[in-house]
LOVEX-146522 format. One line per field, with one value per atom (N, C-alpha, C): residue number from 1; residue in one letter; x, y, z. Coordinates in nm, 2 decimals. Atoms other than C-alpha are relative to their C-alpha. Layout:
N
resi (NUM/...)
resn (A/...)
X (X/...)
Y (Y/...)
Z (Z/...)
END
This chain:
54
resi (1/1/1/2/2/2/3/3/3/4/4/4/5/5/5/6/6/6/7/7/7/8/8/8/9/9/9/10/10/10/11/11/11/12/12/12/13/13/13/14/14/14/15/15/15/16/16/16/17/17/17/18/18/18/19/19/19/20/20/20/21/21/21/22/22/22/23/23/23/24/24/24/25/25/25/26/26/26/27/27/27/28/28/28/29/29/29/30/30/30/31/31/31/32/32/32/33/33/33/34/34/34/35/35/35/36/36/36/37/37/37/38/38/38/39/39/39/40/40/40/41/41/41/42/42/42/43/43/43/44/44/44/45/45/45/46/46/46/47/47/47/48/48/48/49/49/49/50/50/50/51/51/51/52/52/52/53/53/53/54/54/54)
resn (X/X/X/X/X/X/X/X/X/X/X/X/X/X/X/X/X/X/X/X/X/X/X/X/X/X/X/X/X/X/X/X/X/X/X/X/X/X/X/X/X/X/X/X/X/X/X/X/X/X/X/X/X/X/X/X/X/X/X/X/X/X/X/X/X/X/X/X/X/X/X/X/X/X/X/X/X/X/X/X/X/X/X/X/X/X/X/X/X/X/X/X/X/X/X/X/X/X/X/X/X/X/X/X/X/X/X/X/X/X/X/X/X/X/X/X/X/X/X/X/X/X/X/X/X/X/X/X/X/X/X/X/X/X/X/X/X/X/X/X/X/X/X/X/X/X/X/X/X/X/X/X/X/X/X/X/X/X/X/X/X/X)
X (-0.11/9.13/0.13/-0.12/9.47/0.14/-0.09/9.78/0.13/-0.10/10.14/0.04/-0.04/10.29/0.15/-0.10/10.60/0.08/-0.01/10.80/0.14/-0.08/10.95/0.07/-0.09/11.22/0.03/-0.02/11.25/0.09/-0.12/11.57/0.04/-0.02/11.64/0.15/-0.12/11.98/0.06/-0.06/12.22/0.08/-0.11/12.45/0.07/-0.05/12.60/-0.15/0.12/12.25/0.05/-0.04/12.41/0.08/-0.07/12.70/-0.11/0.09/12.43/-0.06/0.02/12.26/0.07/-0.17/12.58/-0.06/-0.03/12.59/-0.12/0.18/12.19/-0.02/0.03/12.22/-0.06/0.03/12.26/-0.15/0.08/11.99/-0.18/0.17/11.72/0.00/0.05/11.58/-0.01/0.02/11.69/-0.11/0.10/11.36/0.00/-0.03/11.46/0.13/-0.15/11.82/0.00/-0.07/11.93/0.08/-0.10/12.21/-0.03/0.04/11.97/-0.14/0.14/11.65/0.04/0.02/11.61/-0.12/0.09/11.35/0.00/-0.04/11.42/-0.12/0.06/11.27/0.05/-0.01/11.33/0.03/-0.01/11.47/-0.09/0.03/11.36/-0.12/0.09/10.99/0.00/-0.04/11.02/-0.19/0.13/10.76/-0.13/0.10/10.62/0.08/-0.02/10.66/0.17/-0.18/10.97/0.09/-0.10/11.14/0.06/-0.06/11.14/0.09/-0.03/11.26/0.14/-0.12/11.59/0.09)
Y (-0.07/9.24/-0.08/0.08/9.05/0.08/0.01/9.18/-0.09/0.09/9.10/0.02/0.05/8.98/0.02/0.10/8.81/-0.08/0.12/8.56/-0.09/0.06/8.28/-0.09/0.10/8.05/-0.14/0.11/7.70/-0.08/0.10/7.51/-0.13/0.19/7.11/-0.03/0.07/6.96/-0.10/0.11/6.67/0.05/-0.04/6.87/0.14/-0.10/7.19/0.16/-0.12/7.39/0.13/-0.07/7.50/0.14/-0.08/7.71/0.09/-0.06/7.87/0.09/-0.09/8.00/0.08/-0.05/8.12/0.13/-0.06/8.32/0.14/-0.08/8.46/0.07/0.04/8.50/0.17/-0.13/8.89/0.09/-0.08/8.96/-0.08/0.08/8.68/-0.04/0.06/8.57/-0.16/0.12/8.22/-0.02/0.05/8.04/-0.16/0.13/7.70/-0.04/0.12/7.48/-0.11/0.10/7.15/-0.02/0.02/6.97/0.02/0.05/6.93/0.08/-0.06/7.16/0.15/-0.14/7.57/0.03/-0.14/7.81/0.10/-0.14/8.17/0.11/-0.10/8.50/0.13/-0.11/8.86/0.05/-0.08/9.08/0.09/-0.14/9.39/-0.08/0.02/9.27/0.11/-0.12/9.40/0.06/-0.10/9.63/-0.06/0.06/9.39/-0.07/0.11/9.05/0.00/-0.03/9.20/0.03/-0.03/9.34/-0.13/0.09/9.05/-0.14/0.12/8.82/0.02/-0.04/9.03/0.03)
Z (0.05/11.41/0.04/-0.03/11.39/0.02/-0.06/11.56/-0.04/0.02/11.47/0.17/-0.13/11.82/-0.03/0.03/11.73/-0.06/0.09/11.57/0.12/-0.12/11.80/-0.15/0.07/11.62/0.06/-0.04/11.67/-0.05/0.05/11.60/0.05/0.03/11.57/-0.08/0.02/11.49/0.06/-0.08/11.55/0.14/-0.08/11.68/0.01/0.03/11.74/0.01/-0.07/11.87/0.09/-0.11/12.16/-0.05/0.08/11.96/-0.09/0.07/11.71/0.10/-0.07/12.00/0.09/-0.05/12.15/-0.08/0.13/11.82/0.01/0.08/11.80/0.14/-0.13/12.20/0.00/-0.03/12.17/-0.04/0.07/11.96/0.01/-0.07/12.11/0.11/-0.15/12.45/-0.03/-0.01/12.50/0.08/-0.09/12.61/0.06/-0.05/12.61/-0.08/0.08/12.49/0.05/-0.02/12.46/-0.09/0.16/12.22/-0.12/0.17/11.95/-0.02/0.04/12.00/0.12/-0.05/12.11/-0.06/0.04/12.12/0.05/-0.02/12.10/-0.05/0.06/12.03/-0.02/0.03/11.95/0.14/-0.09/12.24/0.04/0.03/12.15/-0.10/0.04/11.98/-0.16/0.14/11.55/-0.01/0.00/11.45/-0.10/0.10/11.17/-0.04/0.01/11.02/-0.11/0.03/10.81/0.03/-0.12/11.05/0.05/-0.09/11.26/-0.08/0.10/10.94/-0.02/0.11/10.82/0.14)
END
């Protein structure tokens, strides 16, 4: 049986990472940053794959 968990986001850019996650900060668990790459997730975990999209 498969289980929704999650949805982790992964972001890549020249420039301007840092600011975006600034932005997303409240509503995701910074897991990692640098200038040009983040990965974040959901605070609060959505209840299903649409949830966690919108």
């Amino acid at each position: 049986m498969t289980h929704f968990l999650n949805i982790d986001l992964e972001l890549r850019g020249t420039a301007g990472v840092r600011a975006l996650v600034k932005a997303l900060e409240p509503s995701m668990l910074v897991l990692r940053v640098t200038d040009t790459e983040a990965s974040l997730e959901h605070r609060e975990p959505p209840q299903s794959v649409e949830e966690g999209l919108h």
